[in-house]
C-alpha positions in Angstrom: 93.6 81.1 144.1 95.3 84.3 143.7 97.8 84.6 140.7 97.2 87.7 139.8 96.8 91.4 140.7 94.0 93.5 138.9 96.4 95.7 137.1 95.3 95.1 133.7 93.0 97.8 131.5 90.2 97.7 128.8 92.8 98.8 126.3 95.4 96.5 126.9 93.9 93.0 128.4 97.5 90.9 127.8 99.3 93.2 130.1 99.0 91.9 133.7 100.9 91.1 136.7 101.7 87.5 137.4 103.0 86.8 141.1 103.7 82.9 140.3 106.6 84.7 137.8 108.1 86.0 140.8 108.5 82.9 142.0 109.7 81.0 138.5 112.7 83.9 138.5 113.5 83.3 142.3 113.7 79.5 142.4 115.0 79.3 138.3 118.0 81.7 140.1 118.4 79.7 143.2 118.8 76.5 140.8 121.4 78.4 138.6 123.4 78.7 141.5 123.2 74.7 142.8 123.8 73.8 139.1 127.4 75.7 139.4 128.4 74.8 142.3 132.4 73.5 142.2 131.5 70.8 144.9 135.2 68.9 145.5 134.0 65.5 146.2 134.1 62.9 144.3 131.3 62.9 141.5 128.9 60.1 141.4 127.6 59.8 145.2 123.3 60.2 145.2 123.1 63.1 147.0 125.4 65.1 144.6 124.1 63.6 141.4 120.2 64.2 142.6 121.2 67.6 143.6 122.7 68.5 140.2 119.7 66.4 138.7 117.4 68.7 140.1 118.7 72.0 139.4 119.1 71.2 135.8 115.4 72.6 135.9 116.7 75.9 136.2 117.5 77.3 132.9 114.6 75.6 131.4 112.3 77.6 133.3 113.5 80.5 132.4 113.5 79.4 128.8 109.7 78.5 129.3 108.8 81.9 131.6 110.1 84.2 128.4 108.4 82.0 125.7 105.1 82.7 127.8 105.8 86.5 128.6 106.9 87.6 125.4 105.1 85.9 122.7 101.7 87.0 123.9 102.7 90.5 124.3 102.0 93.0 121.5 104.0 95.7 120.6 105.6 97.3 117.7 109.2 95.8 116.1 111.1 98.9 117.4 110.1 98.8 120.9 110.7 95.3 120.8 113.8 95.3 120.2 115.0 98.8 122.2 113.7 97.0 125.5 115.5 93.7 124.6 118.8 96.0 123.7 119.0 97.4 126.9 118.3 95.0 129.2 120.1 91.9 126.7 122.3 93.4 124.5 124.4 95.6 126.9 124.9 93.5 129.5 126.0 90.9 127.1 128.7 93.0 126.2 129.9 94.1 129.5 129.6 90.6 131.2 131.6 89.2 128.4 134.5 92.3 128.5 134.2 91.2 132.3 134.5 87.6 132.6 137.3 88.4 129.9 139.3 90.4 132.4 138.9 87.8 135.5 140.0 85.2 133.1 142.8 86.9 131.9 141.7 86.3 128.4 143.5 89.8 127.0 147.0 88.4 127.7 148.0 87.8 123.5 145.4 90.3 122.0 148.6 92.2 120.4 149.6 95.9 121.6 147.6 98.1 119.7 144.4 99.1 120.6 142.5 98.6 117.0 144.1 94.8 117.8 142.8 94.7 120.9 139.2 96.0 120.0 138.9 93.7 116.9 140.1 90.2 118.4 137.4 91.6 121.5 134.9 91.5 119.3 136.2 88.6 117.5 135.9 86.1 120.1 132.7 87.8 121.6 131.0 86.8 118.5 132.5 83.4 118.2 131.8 81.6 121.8 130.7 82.3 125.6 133.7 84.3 127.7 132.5 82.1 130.7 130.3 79.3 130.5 126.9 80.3 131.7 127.2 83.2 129.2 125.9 80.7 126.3 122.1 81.6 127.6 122.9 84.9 125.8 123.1 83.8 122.7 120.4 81.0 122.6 118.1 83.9 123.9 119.7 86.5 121.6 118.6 84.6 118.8 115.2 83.9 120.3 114.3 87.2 120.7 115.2 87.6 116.8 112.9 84.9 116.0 110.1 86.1 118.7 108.2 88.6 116.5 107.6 85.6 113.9 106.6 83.5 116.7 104.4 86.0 117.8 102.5 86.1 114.9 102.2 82.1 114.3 100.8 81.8 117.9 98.3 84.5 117.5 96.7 82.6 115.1 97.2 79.5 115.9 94.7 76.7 117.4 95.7 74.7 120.3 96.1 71.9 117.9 98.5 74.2 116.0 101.0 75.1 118.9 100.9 71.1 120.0 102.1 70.1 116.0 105.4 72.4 116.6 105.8 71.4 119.8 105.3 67.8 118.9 107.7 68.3 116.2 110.4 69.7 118.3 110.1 66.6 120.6 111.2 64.7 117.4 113.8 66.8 116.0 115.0 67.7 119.4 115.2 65.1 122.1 114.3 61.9 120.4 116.8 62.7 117.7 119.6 63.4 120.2 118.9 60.0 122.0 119.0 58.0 119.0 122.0 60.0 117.5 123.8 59.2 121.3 122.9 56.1 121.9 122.2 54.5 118.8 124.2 54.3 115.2 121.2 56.2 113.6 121.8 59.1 112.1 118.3 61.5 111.4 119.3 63.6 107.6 115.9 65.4 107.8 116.3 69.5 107.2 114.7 70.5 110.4 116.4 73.7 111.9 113.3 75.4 112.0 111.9 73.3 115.0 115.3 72.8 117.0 117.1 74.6 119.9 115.6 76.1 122.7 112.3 77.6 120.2 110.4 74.8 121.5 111.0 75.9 125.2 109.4 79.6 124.0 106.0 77.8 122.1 105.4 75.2 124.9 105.7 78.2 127.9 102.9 79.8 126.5 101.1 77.2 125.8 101.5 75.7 129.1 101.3 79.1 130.9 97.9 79.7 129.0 95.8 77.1 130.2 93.7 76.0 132.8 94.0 72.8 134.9 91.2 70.5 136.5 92.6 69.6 139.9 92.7 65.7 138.5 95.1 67.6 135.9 97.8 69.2 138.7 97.6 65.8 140.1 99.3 64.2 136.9 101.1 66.8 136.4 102.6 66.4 139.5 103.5 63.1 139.2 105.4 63.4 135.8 107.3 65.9 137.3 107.9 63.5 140.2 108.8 60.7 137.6 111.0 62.9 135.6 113.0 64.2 138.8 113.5 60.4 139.1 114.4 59.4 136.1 117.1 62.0 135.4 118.8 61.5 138.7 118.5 57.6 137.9 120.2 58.4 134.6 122.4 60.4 135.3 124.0 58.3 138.7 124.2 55.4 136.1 125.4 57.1 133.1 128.3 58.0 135.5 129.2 54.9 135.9 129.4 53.8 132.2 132.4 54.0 130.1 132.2 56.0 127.8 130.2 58.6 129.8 126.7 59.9 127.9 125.4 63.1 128.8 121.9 63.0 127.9 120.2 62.5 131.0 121.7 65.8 132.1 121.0 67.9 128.4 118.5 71.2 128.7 117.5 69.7 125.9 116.7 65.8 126.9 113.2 64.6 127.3 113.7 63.9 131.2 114.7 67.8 131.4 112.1 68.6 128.9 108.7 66.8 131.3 110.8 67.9 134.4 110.8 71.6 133.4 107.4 71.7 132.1 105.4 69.8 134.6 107.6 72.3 137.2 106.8 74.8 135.4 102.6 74.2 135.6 103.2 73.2 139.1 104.7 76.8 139.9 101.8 78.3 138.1 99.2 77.7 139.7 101.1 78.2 143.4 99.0 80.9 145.5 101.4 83.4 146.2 100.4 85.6 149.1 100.8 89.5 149.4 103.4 88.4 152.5 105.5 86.1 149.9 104.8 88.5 147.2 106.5 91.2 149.0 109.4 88.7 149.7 109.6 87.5 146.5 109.7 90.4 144.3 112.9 92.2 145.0 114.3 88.9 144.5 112.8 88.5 141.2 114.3 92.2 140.0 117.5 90.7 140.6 117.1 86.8 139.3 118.5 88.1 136.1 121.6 90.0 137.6 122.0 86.7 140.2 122.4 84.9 136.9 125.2 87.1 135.7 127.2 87.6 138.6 126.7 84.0 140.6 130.0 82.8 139.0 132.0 85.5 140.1 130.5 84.7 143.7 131.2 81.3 143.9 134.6 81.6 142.2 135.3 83.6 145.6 133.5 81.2 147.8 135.0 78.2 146.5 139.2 80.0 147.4 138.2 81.5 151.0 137.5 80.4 154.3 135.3 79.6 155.8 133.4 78.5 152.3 136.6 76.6 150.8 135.6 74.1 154.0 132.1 73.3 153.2 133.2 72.4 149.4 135.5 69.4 151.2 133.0 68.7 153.4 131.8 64.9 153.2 128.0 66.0 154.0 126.8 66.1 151.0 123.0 66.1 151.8 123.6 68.9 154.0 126.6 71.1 152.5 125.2 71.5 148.6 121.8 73.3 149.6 123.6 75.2 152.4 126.5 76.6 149.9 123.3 77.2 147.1 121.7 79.7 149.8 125.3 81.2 150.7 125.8 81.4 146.9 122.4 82.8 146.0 122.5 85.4 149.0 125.8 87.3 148.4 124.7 87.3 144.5 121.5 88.7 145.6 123.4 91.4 147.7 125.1 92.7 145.0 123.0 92.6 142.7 120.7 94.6 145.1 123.3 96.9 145.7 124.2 97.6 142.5 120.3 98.1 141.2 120.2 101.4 143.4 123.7 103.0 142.1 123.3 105.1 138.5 125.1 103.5 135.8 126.3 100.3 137.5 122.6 99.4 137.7 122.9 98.8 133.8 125.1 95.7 134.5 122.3 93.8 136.2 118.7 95.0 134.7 
């Protein structure tokens, strides 16, 4: 099984090249795009609902991928955070000031420049400028709380990282389906253990260990079940009145199994040097593909001959067919734009 090239050194035995990552950032980036996708018809039918059930796996995987890169990675707070600045921080700000512009959102920002610059800022702060932008700033906050996470798994036993992670399935999931579904209502102080955190401990735990073949097996079919049981709950919540969206949450326990057994599934997939070399351009530009994907299918969904497949009644057929479309023009320009100076900052 080859997951790995030999590019590590005596000094520094943490630091090596992963081709199954390669493969997380292509398909987490391909999901993205299936999981935004404006699709016309009418909401409910199984193909659309399974569709959208199975890319919420996307974000996830990314959440898990980062928890697994960065917290077993050691290097000082400074260069820390000046990586994370340039390849988070700035493209934050400009995806933000850009989505602003193609929403129109400067329209009552006053006159004056100072007016202008301060309510930018203001609403920056205060919520996404488009709706994927939130990943910023769960990850933003991650990456604050990622040099304290660092040092609690360095030390910590197997035993140890399963407690947190255990805890987080209480304070996260099986709180939110009681507080949804139920009239209890959980008072217990437990900040420290929500959010996406738990995503960043359980990727490096899961991305740390090895797997008996009898393991991969089960792990194979909770994904299977999970896949099933979102898609089940989510084409039946629809159909309820009121509507609740916890079978579709990041943050659900369906999600939660479907992203993690995914997750050790992609792992420990053999990734050739054929695929690898296939692959890896792709996986320099998942991150950009995120950004800009929006943008894409914003244009897609207003122009022929695109604006026909989103009222097509082939559901099966059209939603994986405009996800490749998508994902291929985002991939073009973010390709593109990796090789010009300066625009290349946009999509690091």
């Amino acid at each position: 099984m080859q997951t790995q090239t030999p590019t590590q050194t005596e000094t520094q035995p943490k630091i090596t090249y992963l081709r199954w990552v390669d493969l997380v950032r292509v398909l987490g980036s391909f999901f993205v795009v299936m999981a935004h996708l404006n699709y016309t018809q009418v909401r409910g039918t199984y193909p659309v609902d399974f569709y959208y059930a199975f890319s919420r796996i996307a974000v996830p995987l990314f959440f898990l991928l980062s928890g697994y890169l960065l917290l077993q990675k050691e290097e000082p707070l400074g260069v820390f955070f000046k990586k994370r600045a340039w390849k988070v921080f700035f493209p934050f700000i400009l995806w933000s000031l850009i989505y602003m512009w193609q929403g129109n959102q400067f329209t009552d920002f006053g006159p004056s420049w100072p007016e202008i610059v301060s309510k930018t800022v203001m609403v920056i702060i205060r919520s996404p400028r488009s709706n994927h932008l939130w990943f910023f700033y769960s990850l933003i906050g991650l990456y604050l709380a990622a040099p304290v996470l660092r040092l609690f798994v360095s030390r910590a036993k197997d035993s140890d990282l399963l407690y947190f992670i255990a805890i987080w399935a209480l304070a996260e999931p099986a709180t939110l389906f009681l507080e949804l579904y139920t009239k209890v209502r959980i008072g217990f102080e437990w900040n420290f253990f929500t959010g996406y955190i738990g995503y960043f401990v359980l990727g490096y735990y899961l991305g740390k260990r090895e797997y008996t073949r009898n393991q991969i097996i089960a792990v194979a079919g909770i994904f299977l079940f999970s896949v099933f049981v979102t898609f089940a709950g989510i084409h039946v919540t629809k159909l309820m009145d009121p509507y609740i969206d916890y079978f579709e949450r990041y943050l659900s326990l369906n999600v939660i199994l479907m992203a993690a057994s995914g997750f050790v599934l992609l792992s420990r997939v053999p990734v050739g040097d054929g695929l690898q070399k296939f692959l890896a351009p792709q996986s320099r530009a998942s991150f950009g593909v995120y950004l800009i994907h929006m943008l894409v299918l914003g244009w897609m969904t207003n122009n022929p001959p695109f604006n026909a497949l989103f009222a097509s009644t082939m559901d099966w057929l059209v939603i994986p067919l405009l996800t490749l479309i998508g994902y291929v023009i985002s991939f073009a320009f973010v390709f593109v734009m990796q090789k010009i100076p300066v625009i290349r900052s946009l999509v690091p």
